[in-house]
N, C-alpha and C positions, 0 to 999 in steps of 0.2 A: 611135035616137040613142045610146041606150047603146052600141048593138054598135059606131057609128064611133067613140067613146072609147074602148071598149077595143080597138079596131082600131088607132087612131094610140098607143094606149098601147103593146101588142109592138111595136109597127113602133119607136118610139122607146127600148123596150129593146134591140131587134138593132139599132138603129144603135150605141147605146151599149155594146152589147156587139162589133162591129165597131171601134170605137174603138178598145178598150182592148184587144181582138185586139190591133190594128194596133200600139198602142205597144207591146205586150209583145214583138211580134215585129220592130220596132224596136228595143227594148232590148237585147233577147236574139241578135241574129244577127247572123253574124258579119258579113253585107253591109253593117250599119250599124254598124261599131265604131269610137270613138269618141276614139282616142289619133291622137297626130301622130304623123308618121314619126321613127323614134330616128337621129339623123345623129352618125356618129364620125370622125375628123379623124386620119390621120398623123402630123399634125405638128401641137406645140404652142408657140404663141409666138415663134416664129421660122424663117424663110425666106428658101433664096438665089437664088429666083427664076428658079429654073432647073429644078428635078427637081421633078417630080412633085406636086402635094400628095392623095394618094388619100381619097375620099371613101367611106364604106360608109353605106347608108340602108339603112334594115329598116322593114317596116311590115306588116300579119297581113294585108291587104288589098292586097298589091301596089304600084304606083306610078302614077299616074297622069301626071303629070309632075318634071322637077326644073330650076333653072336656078340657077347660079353666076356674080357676080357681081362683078368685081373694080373698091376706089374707093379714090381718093386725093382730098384736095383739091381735084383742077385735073382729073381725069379722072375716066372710067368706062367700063367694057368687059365686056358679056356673054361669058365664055369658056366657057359651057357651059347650052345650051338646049335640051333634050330632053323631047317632048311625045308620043313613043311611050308610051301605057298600057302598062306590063305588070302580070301575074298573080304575078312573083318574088316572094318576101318580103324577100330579098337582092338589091339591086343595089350597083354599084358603080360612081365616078367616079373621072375624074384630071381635078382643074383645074390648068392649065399659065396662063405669062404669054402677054399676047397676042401674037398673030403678029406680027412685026417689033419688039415692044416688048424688049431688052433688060433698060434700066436705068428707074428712074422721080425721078423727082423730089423725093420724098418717103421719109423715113426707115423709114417703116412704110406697109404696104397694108391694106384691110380687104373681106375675102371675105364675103361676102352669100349665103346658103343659100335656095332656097325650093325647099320640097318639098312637092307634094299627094300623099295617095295616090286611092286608086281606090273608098272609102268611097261608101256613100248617106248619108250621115249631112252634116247642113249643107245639105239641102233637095238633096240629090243632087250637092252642091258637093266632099264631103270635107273630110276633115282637113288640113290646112296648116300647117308648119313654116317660118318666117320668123326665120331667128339668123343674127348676125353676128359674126365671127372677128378681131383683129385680129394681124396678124406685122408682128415688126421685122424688116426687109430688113437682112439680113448675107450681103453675096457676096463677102468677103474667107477665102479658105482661112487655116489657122492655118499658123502660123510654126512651122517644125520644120526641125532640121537634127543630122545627127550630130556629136559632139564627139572621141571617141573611141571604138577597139573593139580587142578582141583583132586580129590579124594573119590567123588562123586557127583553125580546128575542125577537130578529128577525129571520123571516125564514132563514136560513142559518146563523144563527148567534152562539153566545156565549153568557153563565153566567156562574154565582156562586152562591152557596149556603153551608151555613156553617151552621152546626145540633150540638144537643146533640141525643147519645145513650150509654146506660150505662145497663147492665144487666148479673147478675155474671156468668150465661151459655150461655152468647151469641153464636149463632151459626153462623149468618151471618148477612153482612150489607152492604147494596147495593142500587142504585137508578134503579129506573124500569122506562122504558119511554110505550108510548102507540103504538109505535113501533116497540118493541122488543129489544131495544139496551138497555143493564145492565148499569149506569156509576158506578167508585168502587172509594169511596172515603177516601182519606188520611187524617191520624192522625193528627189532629190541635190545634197548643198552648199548649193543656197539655190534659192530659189524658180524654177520654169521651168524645172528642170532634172532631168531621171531617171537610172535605172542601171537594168538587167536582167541578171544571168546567164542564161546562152541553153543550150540543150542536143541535143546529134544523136542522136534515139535509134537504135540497136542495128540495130534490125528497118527503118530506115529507108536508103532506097539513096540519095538527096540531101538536101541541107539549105536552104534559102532563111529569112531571117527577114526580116521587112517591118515598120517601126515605122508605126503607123497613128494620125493623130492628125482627131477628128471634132470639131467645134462642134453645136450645138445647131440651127443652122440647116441641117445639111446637106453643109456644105461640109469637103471631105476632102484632107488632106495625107499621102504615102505616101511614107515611104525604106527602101530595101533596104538591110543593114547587109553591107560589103563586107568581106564573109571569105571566106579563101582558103580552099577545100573540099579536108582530106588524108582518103582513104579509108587503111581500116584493118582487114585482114582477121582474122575471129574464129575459132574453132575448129569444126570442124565434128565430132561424137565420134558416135561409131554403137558405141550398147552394148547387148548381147546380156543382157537380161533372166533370173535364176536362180531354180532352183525356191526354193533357199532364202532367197532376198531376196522372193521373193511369199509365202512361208509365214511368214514371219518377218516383218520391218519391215512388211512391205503390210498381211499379216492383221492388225497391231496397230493401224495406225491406222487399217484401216478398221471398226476397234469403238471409234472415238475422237470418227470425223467423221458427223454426221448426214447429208452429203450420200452418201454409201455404204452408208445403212440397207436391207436387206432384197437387198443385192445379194452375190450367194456365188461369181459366178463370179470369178475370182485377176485373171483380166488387165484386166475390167474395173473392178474394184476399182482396179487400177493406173492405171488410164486415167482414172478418175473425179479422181484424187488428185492426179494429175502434172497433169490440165490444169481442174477443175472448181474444188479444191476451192482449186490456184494461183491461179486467179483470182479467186477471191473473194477471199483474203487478198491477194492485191496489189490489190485495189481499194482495200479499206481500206488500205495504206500509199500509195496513190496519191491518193486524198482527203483524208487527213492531211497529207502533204508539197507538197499542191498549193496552201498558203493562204500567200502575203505578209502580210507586214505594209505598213501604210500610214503608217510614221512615216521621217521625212527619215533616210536613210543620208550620215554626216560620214564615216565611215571602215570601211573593210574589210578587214582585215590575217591570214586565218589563217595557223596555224602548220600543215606538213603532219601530217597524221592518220598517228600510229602507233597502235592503236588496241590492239598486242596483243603485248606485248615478248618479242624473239626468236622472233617470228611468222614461220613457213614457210610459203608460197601451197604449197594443196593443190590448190586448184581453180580456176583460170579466168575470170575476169567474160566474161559476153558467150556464153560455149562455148554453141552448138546441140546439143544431144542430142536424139541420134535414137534410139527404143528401138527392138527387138524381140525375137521370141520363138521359139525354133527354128523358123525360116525364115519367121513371119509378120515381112515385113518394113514399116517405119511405123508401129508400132502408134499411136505418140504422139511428140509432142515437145514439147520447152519449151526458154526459153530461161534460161540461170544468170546472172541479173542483180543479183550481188555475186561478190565476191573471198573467196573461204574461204583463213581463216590457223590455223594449230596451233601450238601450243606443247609445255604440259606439260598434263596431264588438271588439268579444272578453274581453268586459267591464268585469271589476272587480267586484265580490262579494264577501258582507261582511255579518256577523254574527250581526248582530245588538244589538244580547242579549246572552251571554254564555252560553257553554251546551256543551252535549256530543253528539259524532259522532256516532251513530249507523246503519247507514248504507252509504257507500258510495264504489257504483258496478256500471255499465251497467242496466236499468231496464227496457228494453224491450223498449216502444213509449216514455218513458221519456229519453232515453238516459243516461247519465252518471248524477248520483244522487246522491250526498250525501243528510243526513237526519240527522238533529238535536232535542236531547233531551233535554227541557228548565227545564224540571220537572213540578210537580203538572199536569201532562198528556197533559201539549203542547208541541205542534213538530212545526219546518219546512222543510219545502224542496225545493230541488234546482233543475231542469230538467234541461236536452236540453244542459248542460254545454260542454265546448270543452275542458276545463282542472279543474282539482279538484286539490285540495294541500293536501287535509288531509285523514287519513286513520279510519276505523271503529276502535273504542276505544279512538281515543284525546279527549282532551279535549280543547274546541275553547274559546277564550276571547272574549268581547265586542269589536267591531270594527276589530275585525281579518279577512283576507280577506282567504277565502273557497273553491273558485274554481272561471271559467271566461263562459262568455255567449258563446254560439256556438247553433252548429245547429247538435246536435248528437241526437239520437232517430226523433221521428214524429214532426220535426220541419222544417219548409218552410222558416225562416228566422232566422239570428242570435241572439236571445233575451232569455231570461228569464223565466220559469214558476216556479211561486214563491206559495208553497200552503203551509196552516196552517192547522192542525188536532190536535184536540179536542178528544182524546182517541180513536183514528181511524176513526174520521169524519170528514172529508173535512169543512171549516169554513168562512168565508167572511175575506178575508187579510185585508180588507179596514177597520176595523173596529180596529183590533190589528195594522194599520200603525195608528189610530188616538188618540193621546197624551189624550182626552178631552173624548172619549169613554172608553179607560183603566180606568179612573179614576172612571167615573159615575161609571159604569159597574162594575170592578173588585176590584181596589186599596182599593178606598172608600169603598167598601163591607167589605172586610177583614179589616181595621181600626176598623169601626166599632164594628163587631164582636169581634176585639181583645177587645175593652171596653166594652164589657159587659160580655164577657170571666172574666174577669180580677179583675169585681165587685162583682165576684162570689165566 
């Protein structure tokens, strides 16, 4: 008798030890885990009933199944029922309106999620995700239309262009170029109405600018701004590299620039300098000059930019340089995107037009640079200078004098490189120094605009 009690005693310790196996291996694996499928949504809070609404579900255990469900009041419509298990951790839906349904009846719809995955967990049932979504249905595109614009653009030039966009869930509003370069335009005159100076860069063979105007639900308004495209042909300079300009100016800055450390050969040193160390310093003046402001433009008036009295063009905006080195020919090139003017050694420069000082450092081949903010997303800048006067953050007057001409950064004689930027784009200076082109171009644009802003 004893030995059946202790018989049924082990036998009811390895059941209970079996048990508690069982749940540990339960708890612990990943066959039984125990979270619902995580569901993310494309779109928040509003829908035009037409595109897409992309669904992503994640679950560590796959999917077992998923159905999407669209209700209104008076209706209901399974538009996505899918009872393929997979093993993904990722899957992905698009729920669409239903076939034949266009419009609905109802100002808002409400999207119904059920997601199982593939868990043993829930008696072999799984994890289930049951959430519901609601959008307001807006299938009205925003209202946009152009007001005014410049006539025309030249390669490397500047315009303007002045819109209406107006739409109660606007989501975004931007110009598109055929480039890839966004412009983002500011609030004008009064409310629903913008302005952007636009810009052709250099290195680009056509221009297109497209005002894009999106709501929150989807729905998209697109105008191409109708300027007449003048090309404009730039210099092309093929210069023959000297021992003593690589032993000289190169060997000096490259015991300047950390991107040239531990490098001794002469041409690559040049090569590092003209195209590495240029680009890094014009990122930074490209990230600087690339920021609008977002406060309402009432008026835009410069005066043209003399930047450097009894200033003589030494050099070219736009010129392609092409280097080489007895007979290695291409070694490098770049392009000279500012206008160099000379005077007298150490000439005064002035501010021609008021703004704020946002940058004024050392910037690598430009040397000592301040950088001015005119607003409505024009800048200029000052290179090469031997002395600055003013510090990031003043504020400069018309005719106030900025700093003086030198030969500090990648500069062979003491003068001036003077460039304009158009929301981070290098621009033709010749154009904003001409009284008679501001007017065509920009003044007169924005007049305009203002009257018929006005009659509205």
């Amino acid at each position: 008798m004893r030995r059946g009690r202790n018989g049924s005693g082990i036998i009811g310790w390895v059941l209970i030890a079996v048990v508690l196996g069982a749940l540990g291996f339960m708890a612990f694996s990943p066959s039984f885990e125990r979270e619902d499928p995580k569901v993310t949504l494309s779109l928040d809070g509003y829908w035009n009933f037409k595109d897409p609404i992309h669904v992503n579900v994640e679950d560590a255990s796959g999917l077992k199944s998923f159905k999407a469900t669209l209700m209104t009041p008076h209706d209901e419509w399974v538009v996505v029922d899918d009872t393929t298990p997979s093993k993904e951790i990722k899957r992905s839906f698009d729920v669409l309106p239903p076939k034949g349904v266009r419009r609905v009846d109802s100002p808002s719809v409400t999207l119904k999620i059920e997601a199982t995955d593939n868990s043993l967990w829930g008696l072999f049932m799984g994890n289930t995700l049951k959430e519901e979504f609601t959008y307001v249905i807006d299938q009205r595109r925003p209202n946009l239309a152009i007001v005014a614009n410049s006539y025309k653009i030249q390669k490397g030039g500047s315009a303007i262009v002045v819109f209406k966009a107006d739409d109660p869930h606007m989501e975004s509003l931007k110009i598109e170029t055929n480039f890839g370069k966004t412009f983002i335009a500011q609030p004008f005159i009064k409310e629903g109405y913008y302005a952007s100076l636009l810009a052709w860069p250099v290195q680009e063979q056509s221009f297109t600018a497209t005002v894009v105007a999106r709501d929150r639900a989807g729905n998209e308004a697109r105008s191409t701004v109708p300027l007449r495209l003048k090309d404009h042909v730039y210099r092309v300079s093929n210069i023959e590299l000297s021992d003593a300009f690589l032993d000289g100016k190169i060997a000096q800055l490259a015991n300047d620039y950390e991107q040239t450390a531990g490098v001794d050969d002469r041409l690559e040193q040049f090569k590092i300098i003209n195209e590495k160390v240029r680009s890094d310093n014009e990122k930074i003046i490209h990230d600087i000059t690339s920021k609008v402001s977002k406060n309402i433009v009432t008026d835009f008036n410069p005066a043209p930019f003399y930047p450097l009295v009894n200033g003589q063009k030494v050099a070219d905006f736009g010129d392609h340089r092409i280097y080489s080195y007895k007979g290695q020919q291409n070694l490098s090139n770049a392009y000279h995107m500012g206008l160099d003017l000379a005077s007298v050694h150490m000439g005064p420069i002035v501010a021609s037009n008021g703004g704020k000082i946002v940058f004024s450092q050392p910037n690598g081949i430009y040397g000592n640079l301040p950088i001015i903010d005119h607003g409505f997303g024009l800048y200029t800048l000052y290179g090469h200078c031997s002395e600055v006067d003013v510090q990031e953050g003043d504020h400069v007057a018309a005719g106030q004098q900025i700093a003086k001409t030198g030969l500090s950064g990648y500069a062979m004689g003491d003068h001036l490189h003077f460039g304009i930027l158009v929301q981070g784009i290098e621009v033709r200076p010749e154009e904003w120094m001409d009284t008679k082109w501001i007017y065509d171009n920009i003044t007169s644009v924005i007049d305009d605009a203002k009257v018929i802003i006005n009659q509205r």
